[in-house]
C-alpha positions as CSV (number, residue, x, y, z in Angstrom):
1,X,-20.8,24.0,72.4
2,X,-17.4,23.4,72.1
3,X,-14.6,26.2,70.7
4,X,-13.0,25.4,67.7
5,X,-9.1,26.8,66.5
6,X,-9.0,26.2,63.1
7,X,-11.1,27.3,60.1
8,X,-11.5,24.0,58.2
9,X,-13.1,22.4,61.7
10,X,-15.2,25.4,62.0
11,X,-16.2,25.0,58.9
12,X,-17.0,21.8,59.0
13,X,-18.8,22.2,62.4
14,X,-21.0,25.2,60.8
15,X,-22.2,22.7,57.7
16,X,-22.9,20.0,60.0
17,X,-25.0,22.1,62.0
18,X,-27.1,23.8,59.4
19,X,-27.8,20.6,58.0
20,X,-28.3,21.0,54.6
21,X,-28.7,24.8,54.7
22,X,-26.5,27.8,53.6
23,X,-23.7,28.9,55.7
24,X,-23.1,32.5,56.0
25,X,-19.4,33.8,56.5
26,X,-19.5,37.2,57.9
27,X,-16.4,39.4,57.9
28,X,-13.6,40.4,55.0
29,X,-10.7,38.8,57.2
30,X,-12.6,35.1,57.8
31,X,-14.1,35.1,54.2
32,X,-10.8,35.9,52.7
33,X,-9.4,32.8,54.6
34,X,-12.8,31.1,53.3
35,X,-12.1,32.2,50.1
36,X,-8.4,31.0,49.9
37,X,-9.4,27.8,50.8
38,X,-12.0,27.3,47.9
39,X,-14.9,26.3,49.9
40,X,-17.1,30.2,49.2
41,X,-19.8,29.5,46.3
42,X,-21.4,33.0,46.8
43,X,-20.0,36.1,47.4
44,X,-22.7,39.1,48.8
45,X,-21.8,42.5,48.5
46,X,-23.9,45.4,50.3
47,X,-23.3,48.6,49.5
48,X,-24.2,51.8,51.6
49,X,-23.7,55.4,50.8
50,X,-21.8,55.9,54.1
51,X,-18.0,56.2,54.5
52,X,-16.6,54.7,57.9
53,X,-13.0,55.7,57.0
54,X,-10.6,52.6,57.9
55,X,-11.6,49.1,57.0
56,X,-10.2,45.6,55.8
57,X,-9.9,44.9,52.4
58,X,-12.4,42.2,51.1
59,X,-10.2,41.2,48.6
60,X,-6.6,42.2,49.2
61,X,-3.5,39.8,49.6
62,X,-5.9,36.4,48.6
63,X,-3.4,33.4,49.0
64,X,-4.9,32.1,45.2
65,X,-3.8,34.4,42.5
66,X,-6.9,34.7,40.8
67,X,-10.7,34.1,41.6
68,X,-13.1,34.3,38.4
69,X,-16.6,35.6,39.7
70,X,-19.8,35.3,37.5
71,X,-22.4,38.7,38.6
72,X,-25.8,37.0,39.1
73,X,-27.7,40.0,40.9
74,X,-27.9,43.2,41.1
75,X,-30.6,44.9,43.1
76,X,-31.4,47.8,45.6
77,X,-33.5,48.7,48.3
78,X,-33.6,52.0,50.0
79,X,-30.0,52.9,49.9
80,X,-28.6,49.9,50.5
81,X,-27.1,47.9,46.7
82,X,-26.5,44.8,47.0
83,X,-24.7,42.6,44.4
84,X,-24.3,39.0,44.2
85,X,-21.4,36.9,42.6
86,X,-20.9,33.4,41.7
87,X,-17.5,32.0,42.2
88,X,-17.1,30.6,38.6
89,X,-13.7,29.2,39.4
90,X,-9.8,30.3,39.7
């Protein structure tokens, strides 16, 4: 497998090779990038009662000013909540 340097190639890679399927983004500082660049239909937020103390900001300093999301779920199991968002549009 070769590396990649830029997003929009490893984007492209990852859709190529799930042929068809979904392609999950994992991480606030990659799916901000994602985000920015308009290609993130779903966003899936998992909440857990447990405070780790520092973090990255899922949705802090987006290079779009605005980003419209629709909720479409909201569910739980065990502790864990989970809410799901369409992105509607800018």
């Amino acid at each position: 497998m070769e590396a990649v340097s830029d997003l929009e190639t490893a984007l492209a890679r990852a859709e190529e090779l799930a042929d068809g399927r979904a392609v999950g983004i994992f991480g606030a500082d990659v799916a901000r990038q994602v985000l920015a660049l308009g290609r993130i239909d779903e966003i899936i937020v998992q909440i857990v009662p447990l405070i780790l103390g520092d973090g990255v900001r899922l949705f802090g300093e987006l290079s779009v000013p605005r980003v419209r999301l629709e909720r479409t779920f909201v569910g739980k199991s065990g502790p864990l909540t989970e809410i799901r968002f369409r992105v509607a549009g800018p």
